[in-house]
C-alpha positions as CSV (number, residue, x, y, z in Angstrom):
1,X,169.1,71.5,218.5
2,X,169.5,73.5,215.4
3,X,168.5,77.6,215.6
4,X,165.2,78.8,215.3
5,X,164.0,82.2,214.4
6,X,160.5,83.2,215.0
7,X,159.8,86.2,214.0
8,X,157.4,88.7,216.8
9,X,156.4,92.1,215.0
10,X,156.8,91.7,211.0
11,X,160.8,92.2,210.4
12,X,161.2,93.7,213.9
13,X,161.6,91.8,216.9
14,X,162.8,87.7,216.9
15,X,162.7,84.8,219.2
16,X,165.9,82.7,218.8
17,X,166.0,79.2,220.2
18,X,168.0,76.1,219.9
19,X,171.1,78.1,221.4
20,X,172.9,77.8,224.9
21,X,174.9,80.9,225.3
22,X,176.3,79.4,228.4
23,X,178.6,77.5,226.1
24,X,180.8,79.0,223.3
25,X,178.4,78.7,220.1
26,X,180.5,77.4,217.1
27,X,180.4,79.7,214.1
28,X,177.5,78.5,211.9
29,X,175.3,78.9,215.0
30,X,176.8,82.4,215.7
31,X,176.5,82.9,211.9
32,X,172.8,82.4,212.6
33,X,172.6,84.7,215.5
34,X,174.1,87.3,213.8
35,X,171.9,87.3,210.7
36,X,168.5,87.0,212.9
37,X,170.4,90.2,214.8
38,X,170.8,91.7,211.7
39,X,167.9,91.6,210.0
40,X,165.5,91.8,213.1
41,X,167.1,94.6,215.3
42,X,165.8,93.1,218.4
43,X,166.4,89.2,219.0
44,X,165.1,87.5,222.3
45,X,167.0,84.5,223.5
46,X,164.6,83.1,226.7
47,X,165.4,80.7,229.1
48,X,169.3,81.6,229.4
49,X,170.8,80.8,232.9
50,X,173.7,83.0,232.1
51,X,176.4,84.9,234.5
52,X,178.1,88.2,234.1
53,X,181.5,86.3,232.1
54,X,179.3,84.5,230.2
55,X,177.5,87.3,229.2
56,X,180.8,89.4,228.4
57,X,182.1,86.3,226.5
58,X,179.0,86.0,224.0
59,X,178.8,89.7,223.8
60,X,182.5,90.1,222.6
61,X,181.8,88.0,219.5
62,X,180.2,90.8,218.3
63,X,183.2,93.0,218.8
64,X,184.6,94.9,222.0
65,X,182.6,95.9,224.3
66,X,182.6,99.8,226.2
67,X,183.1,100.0,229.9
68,X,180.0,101.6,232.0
69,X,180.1,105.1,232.0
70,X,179.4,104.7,235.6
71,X,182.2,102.3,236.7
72,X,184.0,105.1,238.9
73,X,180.4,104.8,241.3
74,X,180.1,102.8,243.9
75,X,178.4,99.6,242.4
76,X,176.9,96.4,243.0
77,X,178.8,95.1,240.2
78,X,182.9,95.3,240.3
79,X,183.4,94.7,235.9
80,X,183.2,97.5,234.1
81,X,181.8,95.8,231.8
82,X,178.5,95.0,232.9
83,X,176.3,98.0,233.2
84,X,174.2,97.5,236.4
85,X,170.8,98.6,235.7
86,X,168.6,97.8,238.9
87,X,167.1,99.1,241.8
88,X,169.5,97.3,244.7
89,X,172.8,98.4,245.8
90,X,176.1,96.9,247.1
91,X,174.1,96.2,250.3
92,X,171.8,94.2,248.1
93,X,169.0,96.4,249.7
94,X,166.4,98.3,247.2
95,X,167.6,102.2,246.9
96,X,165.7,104.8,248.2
97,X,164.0,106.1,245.1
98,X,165.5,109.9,246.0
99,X,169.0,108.0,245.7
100,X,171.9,109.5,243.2
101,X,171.6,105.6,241.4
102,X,167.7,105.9,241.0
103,X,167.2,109.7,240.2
104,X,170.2,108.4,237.3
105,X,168.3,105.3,236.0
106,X,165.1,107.7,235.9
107,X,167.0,108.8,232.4
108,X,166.5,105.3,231.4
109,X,162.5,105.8,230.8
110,X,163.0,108.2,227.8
111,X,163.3,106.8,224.2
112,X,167.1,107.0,223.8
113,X,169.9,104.9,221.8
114,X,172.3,103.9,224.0
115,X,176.1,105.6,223.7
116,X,174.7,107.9,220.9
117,X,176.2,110.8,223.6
118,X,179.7,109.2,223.0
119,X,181.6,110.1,219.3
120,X,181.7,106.9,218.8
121,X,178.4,105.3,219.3
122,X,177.5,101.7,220.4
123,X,177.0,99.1,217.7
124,X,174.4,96.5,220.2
125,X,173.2,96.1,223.8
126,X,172.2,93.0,225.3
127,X,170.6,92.9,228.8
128,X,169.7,90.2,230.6
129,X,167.1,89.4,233.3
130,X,167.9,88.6,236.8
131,X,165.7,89.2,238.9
132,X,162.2,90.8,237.5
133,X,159.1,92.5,239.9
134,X,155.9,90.1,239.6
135,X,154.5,93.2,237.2
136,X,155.6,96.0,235.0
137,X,159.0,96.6,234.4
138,X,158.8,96.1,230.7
139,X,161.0,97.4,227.9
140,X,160.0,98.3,225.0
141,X,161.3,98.7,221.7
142,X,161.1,101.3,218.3
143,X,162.0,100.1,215.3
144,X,163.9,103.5,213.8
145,X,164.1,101.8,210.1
146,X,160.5,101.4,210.0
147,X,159.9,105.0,211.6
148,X,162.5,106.5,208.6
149,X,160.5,104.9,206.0
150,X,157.1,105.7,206.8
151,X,158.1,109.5,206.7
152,X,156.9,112.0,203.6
153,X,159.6,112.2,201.6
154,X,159.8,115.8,202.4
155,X,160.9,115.3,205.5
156,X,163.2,112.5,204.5
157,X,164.9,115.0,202.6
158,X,164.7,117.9,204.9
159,X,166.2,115.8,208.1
160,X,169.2,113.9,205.6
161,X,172.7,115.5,206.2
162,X,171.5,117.2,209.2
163,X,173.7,116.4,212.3
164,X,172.4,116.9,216.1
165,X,174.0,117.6,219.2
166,X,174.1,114.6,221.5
167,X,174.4,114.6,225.9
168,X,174.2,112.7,228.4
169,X,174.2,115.4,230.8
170,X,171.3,117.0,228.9
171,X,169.1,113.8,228.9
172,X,169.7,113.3,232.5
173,X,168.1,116.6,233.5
174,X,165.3,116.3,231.2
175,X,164.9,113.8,233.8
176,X,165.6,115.6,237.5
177,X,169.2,114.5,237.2
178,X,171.8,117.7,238.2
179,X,174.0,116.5,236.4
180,X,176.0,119.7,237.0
181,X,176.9,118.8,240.8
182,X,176.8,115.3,240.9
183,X,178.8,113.6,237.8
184,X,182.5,113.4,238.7
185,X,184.6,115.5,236.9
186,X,186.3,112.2,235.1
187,X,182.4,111.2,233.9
188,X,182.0,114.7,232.7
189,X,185.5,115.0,230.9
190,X,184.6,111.1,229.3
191,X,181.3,112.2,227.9
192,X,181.2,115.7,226.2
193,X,178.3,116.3,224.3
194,X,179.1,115.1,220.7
195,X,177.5,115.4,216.9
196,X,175.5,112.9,215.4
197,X,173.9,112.0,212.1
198,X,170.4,112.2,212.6
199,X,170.1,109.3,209.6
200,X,172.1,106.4,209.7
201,X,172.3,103.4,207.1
202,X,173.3,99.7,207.7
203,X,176.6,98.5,206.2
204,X,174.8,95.5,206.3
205,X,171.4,95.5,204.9
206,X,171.6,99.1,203.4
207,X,168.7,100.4,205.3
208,X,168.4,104.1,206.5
209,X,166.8,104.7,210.0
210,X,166.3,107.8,212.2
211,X,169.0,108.4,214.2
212,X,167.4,110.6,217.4
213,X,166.9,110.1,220.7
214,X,166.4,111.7,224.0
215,X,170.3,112.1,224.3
216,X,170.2,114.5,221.5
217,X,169.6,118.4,222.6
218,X,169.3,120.1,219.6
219,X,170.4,120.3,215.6
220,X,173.5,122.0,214.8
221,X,173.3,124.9,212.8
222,X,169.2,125.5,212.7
223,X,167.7,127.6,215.4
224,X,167.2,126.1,218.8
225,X,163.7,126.3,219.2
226,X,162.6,125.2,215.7
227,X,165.1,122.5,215.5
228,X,163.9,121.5,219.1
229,X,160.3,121.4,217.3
230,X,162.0,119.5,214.8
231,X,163.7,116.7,217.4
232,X,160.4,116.6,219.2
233,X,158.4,115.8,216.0
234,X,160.1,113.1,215.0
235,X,160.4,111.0,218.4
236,X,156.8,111.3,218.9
237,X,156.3,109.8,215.4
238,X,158.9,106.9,215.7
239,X,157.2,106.3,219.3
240,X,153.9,105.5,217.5
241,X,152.4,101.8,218.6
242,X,152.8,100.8,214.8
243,X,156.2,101.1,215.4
244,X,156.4,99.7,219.1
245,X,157.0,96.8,220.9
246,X,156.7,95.8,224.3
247,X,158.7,93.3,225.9
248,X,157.7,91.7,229.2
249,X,160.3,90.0,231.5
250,X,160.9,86.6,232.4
251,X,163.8,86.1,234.3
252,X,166.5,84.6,232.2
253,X,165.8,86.4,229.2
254,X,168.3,87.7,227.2
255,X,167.5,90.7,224.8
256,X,169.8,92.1,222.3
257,X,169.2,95.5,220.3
258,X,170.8,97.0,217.5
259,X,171.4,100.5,218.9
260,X,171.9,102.2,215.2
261,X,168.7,101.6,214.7
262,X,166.5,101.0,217.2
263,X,165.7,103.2,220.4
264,X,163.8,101.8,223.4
265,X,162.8,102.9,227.0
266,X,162.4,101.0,230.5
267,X,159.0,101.1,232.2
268,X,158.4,101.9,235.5
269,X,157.8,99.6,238.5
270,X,157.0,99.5,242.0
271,X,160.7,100.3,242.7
272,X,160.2,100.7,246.4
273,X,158.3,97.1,247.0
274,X,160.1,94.9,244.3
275,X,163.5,94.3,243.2
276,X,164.5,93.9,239.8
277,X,168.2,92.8,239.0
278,X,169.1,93.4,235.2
279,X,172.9,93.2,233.5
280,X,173.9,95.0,230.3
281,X,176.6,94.9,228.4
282,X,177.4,97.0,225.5
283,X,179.0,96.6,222.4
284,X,181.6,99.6,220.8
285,X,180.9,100.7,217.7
286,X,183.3,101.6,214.8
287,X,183.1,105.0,214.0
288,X,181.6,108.6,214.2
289,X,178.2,109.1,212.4
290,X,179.5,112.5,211.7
């Protein structure tokens, strides 16, 4: 079956069929991929029966991938690899929603880009459905490109060049999350907070995007409050519905984001009734954005 791209929301978001990425895809097909990935930020790939090496093994065609920040936790999930993002432990019981794991994946609701507290940020995420709740649960998706150019060019000009100070540990207690007494030493000394470039430009397609996110604290050099102001601003303007959208679950999808230029937030669910079982892995980038 040959590839089929169907576009969702304008030039943001895609449907790809005609692939099986239980099977090694040969390289006009992955050519495909890459181009709908590409152009789209955000493909969908339904219906894919997929375990965690498969996964890995697809993902790595798109270059290395990072190792979960959380690997030295106890998981449900030995490779560090695959980032577990669920609401079950290694018991395969649901967590207690005052648990260290849930109180963490709280952080996961705010609009963020994922790695951007890490020098090197990550190039793509892909994370695929398991096990889903009957409702809710969705993820949705903002479409940074789009957000950059609908911006006066007055603030296009007064936000280029300007670099802001990325954490993981900050986004986490924006959240409830001490990070200050619970992240092991080793997760603290992995992760420092790090600049970023709060506009970033394909090497592909040549398009700018916004570059900010709720990992990022505040803007280097410009006083905290105003460039906090400044921060706040612009997520609530790329977080807009014209910008937005919502992807709901079926299990055996497989969704793939490009994290330069697209942010996107989970949506709660009845975490103490239902289980939801979702894998990520995450794809390295190449270098600093500043």
């Amino acid at each position: 079956m040959a590839v089929r791209v169907t576009p969702i929301h304008g030039d943001f978001v895609a449907r790809v069929t005609g692939v099986d990425l239980t099977r090694p895809l040969d390289d006009a097909t992955f050519a495909d991929v890459e181009a709908a990935f590409e152009t789209f930020g955000v493909v969908v790939f339904p219906d894919q029966d997929i375990g965690d090496d498969q996964q890995i093994a697809f993902s790595e065609r798109f270059g290395p991938l990072e190792p979960s920040v959380r690997r030295h936790r106890e998981r449900a999930v030995a490779n560090p690899l695959i980032s577990d993002i669920s609401n079950v432990g290694p018991d395969g019981g649901i967590l207690a929603a005052d648990s260290e794991a849930m109180s963490y994946n709280r952080g996961n609701q705010l609009w963020h880009s994922d790695s951007s507290f890490k020098r090197v940020p990550s190039k793509a995420s892909l994370l695929s459905a398991r096990e889903i709740p009957p409702a809710a649960g969705e993820t949705e998706f903002a479409d940074m490109r789009a957000a950059w150019e609908a911006l006066a060019p007055e603030m296009q000009a007064r936000i280029e060049g300007l670099v802001a100070e990325h954490s993981l540990a900050y986004s986490r207690a924006t959240m409830g999350y001490d990070a200050g007494s619970t992240f092991f030493d080793v997760e603290k000394q992995e992760v420092p907070p790090v600049p970023q470039a709060m506009v970033r430009t394909s090497p592909v397609t040549g398009r700018k995007s916004l570059y900010v996110g709720s990992h990022a604290s505040h803007i280097r050099g410009m006083d905290r409050e105003a460039g906090r102001a400044l921060l706040d601003t612009l997520l609530a303007h790329a977080a807009e519905d014209r910008f937005v959208h919502a992807h709901a679950w079926s299990v055996g999808d497989l969704v793939m984001w490009d994290n330069r230029c697209v942010n996107h937030r989970g949506r709660p669910w009845d975490a103490g009734k239902y289980r939801r079982i979702m894998r990520r892995t995450t794809v390295a980038g190449e270098a600093p954005t500043a």
